[in-house]
N, C-alpha and C positions, 0 to 999 in steps of 0.2 A: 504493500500500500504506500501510495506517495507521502510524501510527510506534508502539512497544511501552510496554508501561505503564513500563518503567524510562526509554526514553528521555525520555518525559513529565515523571518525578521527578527528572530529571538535570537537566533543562531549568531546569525551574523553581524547585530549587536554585541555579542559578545564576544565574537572574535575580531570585530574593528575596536573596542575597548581600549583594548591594553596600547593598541599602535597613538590612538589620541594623545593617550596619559604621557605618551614618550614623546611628542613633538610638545606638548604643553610642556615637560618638562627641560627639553631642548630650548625650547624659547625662553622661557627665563632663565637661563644658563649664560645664552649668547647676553641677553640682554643685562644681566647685571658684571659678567667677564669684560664684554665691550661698551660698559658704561662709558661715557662723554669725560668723563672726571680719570675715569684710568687711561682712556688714547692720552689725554692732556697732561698725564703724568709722564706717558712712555717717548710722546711726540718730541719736547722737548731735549730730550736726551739723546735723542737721536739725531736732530738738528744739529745739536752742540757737538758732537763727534764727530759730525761731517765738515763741520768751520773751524775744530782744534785739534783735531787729531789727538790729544792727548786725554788719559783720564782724568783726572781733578779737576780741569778746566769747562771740560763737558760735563761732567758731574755739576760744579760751581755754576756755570750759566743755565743749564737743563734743569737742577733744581729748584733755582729763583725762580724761572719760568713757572714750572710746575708746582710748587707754593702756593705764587701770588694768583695764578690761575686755574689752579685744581684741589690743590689739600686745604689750604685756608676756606676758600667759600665754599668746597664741600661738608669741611667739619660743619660751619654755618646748616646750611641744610637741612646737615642731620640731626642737628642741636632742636629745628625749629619742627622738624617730623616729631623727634620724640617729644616736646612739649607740646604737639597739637598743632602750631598755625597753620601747617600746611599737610598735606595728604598722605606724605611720605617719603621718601629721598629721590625718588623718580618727580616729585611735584608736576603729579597728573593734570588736579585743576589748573586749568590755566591761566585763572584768575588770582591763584596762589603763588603764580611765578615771577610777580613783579619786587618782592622785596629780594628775593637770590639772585635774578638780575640784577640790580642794583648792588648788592655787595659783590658781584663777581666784577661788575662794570668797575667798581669804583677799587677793588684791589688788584685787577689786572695792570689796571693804570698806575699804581703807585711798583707796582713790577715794571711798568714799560719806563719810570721815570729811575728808577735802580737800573735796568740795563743802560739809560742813558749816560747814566750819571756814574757808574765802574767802567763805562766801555765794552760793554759787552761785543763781539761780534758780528759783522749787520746782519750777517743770516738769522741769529737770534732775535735781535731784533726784530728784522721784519717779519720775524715770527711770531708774536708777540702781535702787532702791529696788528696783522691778517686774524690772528684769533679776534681781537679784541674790534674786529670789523663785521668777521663773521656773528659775533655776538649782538653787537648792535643792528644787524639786518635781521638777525631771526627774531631775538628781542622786540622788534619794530612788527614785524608777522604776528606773532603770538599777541600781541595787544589787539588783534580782531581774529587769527588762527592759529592753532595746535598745531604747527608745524614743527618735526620729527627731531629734536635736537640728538638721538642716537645716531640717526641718520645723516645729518648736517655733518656732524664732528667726525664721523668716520671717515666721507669721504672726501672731505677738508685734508683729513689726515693721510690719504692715498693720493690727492693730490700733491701735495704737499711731499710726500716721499719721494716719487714719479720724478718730479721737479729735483732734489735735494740729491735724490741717491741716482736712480737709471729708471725709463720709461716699463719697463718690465714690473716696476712697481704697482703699474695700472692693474695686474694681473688679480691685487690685492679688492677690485670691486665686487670681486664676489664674496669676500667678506661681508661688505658690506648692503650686497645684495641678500645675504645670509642676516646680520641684524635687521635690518628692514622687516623683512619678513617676520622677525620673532617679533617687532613693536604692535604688530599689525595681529597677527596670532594670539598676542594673550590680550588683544584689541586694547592696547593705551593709542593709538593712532590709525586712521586708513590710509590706503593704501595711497591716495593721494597726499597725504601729510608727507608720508614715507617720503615719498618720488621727491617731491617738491624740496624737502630738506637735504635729499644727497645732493638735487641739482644745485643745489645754493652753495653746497662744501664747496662741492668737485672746483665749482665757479673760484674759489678761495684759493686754487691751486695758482690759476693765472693772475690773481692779483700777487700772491708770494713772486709767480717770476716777474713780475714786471718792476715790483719793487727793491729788486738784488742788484 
């Protein structure tokens, strides 16, 4: 006897199950490994080793970057998730997003005024420059759309490699064609947010060469 169209969709409910639970868990995986706050730890350092060749110097320029524009305004963040103001360290609402802007805006800056002011090297510099641009265009977005700041910073940062290290770099958008998809997946953004934000990084890569 044939088995009944329920038992058919019982079935295979349960065997599409477990595959969900593992892309769900994929996706926040990517999404919290390739947070915007750890590219912006790692980017910088990489920069800096490319314009000094040496450790300590890239370490010393790669950290102030990443500081004044990743560790400092993230501690912030987290400080203000776990007290409540805002949603959580990801600050989903968008309406939530305006005070972490503003301390990232305004401590990126006091980093761009310390590389000026030790001399940093202009690649760092203008690395620094381009974050702190990219910031305020998406910043600018976000006060009327959720546009993808996972996405922005990733491929800000493959641009930016592309440019800094060899074109071969590019190879890296599928990375970030991989975060995208996880924003999108455990639904903090659509798929348009998604799009829209990497095309704004990638955009980041040609303001870095133009300004070296």
């Amino acid at each position: 006897m044939e088995p009944s169209p329920t038992t058919d969709n019982t079935t295979s409910g349960a065997d599409t199950r477990p595959a969900h639970h593992l892309r769900d868990r994929l996706a926040h995986v990517l999404t919290e490994v390739c947070a915007p706050w750890v590219i912006v730890v790692l980017l910088p350092l990489a920069v800096a080793w490319q314009a000094t060749h040496r450790v300590l110097p890239a370490l010393g320029w790669g950290l102030l970057v990443a500081a004044t524009s990743s560790i400092l305004p993230m501690g912030i963040i987290v400080w203000g998730a776990r007290t409540g103001r805002w949603d959580g360290h990801h600050v989903r609402d968008r309406a939530g997003r305006l005070v972490p802007f503003i301390a990232l805006i305004v401590m990126s800056l006091v980093g761009l005024g310390l590389l000026l002011a030790l001399g940093a090297p202009r690649q760092v510099i203008v690395l620094d420059v381009v974050m702190i641009a990219l910031l305020l265009v998406t910043g600018g977005i976000t006060a009327w759309w959720k546009i993808s700041m996972h996405s922005a910073v990733a491929a800000g940062a493959v641009a930016i490699l592309a440019v800094t290290y060899h074109p071969l770099c590019w190879a890296l958008m599928l990375l970030v064609v991989a975060i995208s998809w996880s924003r999108v997946r455990i639904r903090d953004h659509t798929t348009a947010q998604v799009t829209i934000g990497a095309l704004v990084g990638a955009a980041s890569g040609g303001l870095f060469a133009a300004l070296l």
